[in-house]
N, C-alpha and C positions, 0 to 999 in steps of 0.2 A: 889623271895622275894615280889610279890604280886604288882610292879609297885615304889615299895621303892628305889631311888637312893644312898639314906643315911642306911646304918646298924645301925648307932647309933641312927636317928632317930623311924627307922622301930624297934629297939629292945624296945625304950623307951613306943611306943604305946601300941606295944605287953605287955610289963609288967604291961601295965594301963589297959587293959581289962582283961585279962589271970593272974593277981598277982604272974608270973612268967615269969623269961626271955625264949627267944626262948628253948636255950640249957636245960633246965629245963623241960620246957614242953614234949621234943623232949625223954629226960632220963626218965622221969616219963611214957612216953605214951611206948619207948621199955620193961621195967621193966613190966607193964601192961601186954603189950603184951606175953612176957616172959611167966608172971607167967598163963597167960592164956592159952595158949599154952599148959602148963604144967599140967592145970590143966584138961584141953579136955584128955591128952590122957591117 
């Protein structure tokens, strides 16, 4: 978690720079992946 002892702080920043919470980013970047994946083979 990058040196964050708080979650709830560490999630608040992340959604201030990134306009999404961690969990979001995290779905967004596998789905990503996913469809990339899918589309290589």
């Amino acid at each position: 978690m990058l040196g964050y002892t708080d979650t709830t702080y560490f999630t608040q920043v992340f959604k201030k720079h990134c306009y999404m919470t961690p969990q979001e980013y995290k779905k967004a970047e596998c789905e990503n992946y996913e469809f990339t994946e899918f589309k290589i083979k």
